[in-house]
C-alpha positions as CSV (number, residue, x, y, z in Angstrom):
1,X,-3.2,-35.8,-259.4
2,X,-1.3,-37.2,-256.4
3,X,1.0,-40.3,-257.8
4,X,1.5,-43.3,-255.3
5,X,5.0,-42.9,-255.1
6,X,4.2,-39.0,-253.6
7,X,2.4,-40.5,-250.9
8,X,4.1,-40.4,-247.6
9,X,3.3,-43.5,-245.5
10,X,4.1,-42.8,-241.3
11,X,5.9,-46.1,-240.6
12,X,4.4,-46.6,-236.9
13,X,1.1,-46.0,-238.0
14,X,0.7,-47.4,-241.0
15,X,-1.4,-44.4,-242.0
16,X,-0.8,-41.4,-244.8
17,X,1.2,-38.9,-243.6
18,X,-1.1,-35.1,-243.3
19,X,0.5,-32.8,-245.7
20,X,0.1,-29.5,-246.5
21,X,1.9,-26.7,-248.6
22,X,4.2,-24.8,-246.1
23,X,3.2,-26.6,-243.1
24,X,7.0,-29.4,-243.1
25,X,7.7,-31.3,-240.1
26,X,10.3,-28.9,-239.4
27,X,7.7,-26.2,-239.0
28,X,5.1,-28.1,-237.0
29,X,8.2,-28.8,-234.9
30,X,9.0,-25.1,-234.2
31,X,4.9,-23.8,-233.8
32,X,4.8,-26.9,-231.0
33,X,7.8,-25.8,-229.4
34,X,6.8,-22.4,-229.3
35,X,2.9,-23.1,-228.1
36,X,4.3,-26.1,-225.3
37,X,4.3,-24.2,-221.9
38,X,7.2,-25.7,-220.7
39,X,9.9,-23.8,-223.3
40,X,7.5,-20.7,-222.7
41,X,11.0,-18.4,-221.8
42,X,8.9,-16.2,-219.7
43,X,7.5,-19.1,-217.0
44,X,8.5,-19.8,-213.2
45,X,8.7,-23.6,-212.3
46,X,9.9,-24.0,-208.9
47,X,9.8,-27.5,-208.1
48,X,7.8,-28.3,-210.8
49,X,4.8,-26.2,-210.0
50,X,4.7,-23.4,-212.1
51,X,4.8,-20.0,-210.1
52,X,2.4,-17.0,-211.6
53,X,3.9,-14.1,-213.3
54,X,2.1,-12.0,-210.2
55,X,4.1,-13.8,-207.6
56,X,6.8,-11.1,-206.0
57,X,9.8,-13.2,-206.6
58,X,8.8,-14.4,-210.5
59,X,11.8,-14.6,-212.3
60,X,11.4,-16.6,-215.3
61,X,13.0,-20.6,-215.2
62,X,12.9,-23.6,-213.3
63,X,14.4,-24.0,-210.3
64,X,14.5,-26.7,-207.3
65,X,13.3,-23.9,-204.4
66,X,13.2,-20.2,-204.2
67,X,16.3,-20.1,-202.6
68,X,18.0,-21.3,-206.1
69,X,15.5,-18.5,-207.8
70,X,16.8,-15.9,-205.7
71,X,20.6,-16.9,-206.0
72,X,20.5,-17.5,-209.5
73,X,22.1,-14.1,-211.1
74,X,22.9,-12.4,-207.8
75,X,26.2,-12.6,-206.3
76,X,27.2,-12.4,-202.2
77,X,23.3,-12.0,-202.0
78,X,23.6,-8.0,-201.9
79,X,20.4,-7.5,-203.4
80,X,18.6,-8.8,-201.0
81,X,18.6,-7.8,-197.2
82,X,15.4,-8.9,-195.7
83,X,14.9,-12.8,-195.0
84,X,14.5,-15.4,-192.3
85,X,16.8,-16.9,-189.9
86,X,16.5,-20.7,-189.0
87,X,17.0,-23.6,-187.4
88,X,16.6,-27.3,-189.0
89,X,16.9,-30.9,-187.9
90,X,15.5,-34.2,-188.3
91,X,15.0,-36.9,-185.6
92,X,18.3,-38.6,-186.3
93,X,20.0,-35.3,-185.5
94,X,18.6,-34.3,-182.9
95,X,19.1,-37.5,-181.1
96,X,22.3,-36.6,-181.3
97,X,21.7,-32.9,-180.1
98,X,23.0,-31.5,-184.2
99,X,20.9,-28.8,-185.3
100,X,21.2,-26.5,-188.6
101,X,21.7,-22.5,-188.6
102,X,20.8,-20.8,-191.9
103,X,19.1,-17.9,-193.8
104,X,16.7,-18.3,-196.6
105,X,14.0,-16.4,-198.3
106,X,11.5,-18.7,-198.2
107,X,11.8,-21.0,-194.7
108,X,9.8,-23.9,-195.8
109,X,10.7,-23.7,-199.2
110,X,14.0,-24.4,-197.7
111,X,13.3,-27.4,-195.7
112,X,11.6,-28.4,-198.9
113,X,14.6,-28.7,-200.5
114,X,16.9,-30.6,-197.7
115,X,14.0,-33.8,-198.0
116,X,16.6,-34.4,-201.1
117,X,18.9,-35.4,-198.6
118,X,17.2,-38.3,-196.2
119,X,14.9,-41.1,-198.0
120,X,12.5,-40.5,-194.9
121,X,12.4,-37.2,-195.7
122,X,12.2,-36.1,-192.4
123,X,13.6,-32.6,-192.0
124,X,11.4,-30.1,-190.1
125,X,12.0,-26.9,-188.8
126,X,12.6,-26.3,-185.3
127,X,12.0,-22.1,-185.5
128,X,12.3,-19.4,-187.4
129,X,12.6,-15.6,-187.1
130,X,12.1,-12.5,-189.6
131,X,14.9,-10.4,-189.9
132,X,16.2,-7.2,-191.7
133,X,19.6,-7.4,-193.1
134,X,19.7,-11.8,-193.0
135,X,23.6,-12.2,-193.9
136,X,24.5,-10.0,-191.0
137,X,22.2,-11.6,-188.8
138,X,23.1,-15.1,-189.9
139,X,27.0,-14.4,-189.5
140,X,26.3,-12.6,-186.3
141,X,24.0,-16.4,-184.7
142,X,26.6,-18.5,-186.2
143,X,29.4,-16.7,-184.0
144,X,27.1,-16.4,-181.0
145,X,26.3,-20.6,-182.1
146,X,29.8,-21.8,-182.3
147,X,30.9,-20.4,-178.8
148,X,28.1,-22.3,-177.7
149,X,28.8,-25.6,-179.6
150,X,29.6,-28.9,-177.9
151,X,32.5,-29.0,-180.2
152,X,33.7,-25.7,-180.4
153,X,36.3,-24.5,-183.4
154,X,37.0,-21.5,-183.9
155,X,38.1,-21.8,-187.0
156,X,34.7,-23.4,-188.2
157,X,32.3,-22.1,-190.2
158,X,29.8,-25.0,-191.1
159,X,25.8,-24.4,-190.1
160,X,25.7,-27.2,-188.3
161,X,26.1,-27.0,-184.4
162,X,26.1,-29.9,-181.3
163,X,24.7,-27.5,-178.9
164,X,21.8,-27.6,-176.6
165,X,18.4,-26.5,-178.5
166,X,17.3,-24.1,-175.5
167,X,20.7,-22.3,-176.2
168,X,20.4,-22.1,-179.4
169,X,16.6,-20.7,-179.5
170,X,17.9,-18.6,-177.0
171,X,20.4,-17.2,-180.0
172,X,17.4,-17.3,-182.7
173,X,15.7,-15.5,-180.2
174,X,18.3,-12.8,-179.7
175,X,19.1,-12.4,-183.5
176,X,15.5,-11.5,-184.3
177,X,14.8,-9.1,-181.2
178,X,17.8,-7.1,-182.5
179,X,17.4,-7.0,-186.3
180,X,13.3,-6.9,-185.5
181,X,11.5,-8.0,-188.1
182,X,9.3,-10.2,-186.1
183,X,9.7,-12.7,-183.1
184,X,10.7,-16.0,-183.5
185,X,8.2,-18.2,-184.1
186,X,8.6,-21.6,-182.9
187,X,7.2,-24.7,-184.6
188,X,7.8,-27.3,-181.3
């Protein structure tokens, strides 16, 4: 016989509390947390879309790109050698004749993650090229970029560059004919 003073009331709802033997709240908390797919240990978020276990760079977590995904746990990126070399602006930029020199894994899913940094989200990617061995390659266009640059240093070592866009195409161009994975492909 179930006394009235045993009776768990909820206090939002107004309504008995659901009780069983061996089923606490602390134990419904844990089976939830365990059964909710977003503290499933062994899931890929990237951006918030959730990335299948069949994908070739799955690696369990959430990250902002694939970028972060790939540079994660590896250091100096030695693990990886093949990748894409390219070049990013937005209209504001480019106005001003600035464009960006980088590697990444994933080239859009790059660009993706510099929206962040504009509230017109505006970024776009000028061309992009395939290339074996990406940190060579990358080291290799920014030297060729910065002798090129508007406002030359030689002690710089930033990815972004005031030079003309045919020259540095030109350099994208170059890079990817001799590390030949594929040929540039331009997006203008």
């Amino acid at each position: 016989m179930t006394l009235l003073k045993d009776v768990k009331v909820n206090p939002r709802t107004g309504k008995i509390k659901y009780y069983v033997e061996g089923n606490s709240p602390e134990i419904q908390k844990e089976r939830n947390k365990k059964s909710n797919p977003k503290n499933n240990k062994r899931r890929m978020f990237v951006d918030g879309n959730h990335i299948s276990i069949k994908h070739p760079l799955h690696k369990p977590g959430s990250y902002k790109s694939f970028d972060d995904a790939m540079f994660a746990s590896i250091t100096k990126d030695k693990q990886i050698t093949d990748g894409n070399l390219y070049l990013i602006t937005n209209p504001y930029f480019a106005s001003l004749g600035w464009y960006k020199l980088g590697k990444a894994v994933e080239v859009d899913d790059r660009c993706k993650s510099y929206q962040t940094g504009t509230p017109f989200r505006d970024y776009y990617v000028i061309a992009h090229v395939s290339v074996t061995e990406y940190s060579k390659a990358e080291t290799e266009a920014k030297d060729m970029a910065h002798k090129v640059s508007k406002t030359h240093d030689k002690d710089a070592n930033g990815e972004w560059f005031d030079a003309e866009l045919k020259d540095l195409l030109s350099i994208i161009n170059t890079i990817g004919d001799k590390y030949n994975k594929t040929n540039a492909k331009n997006r203008t």
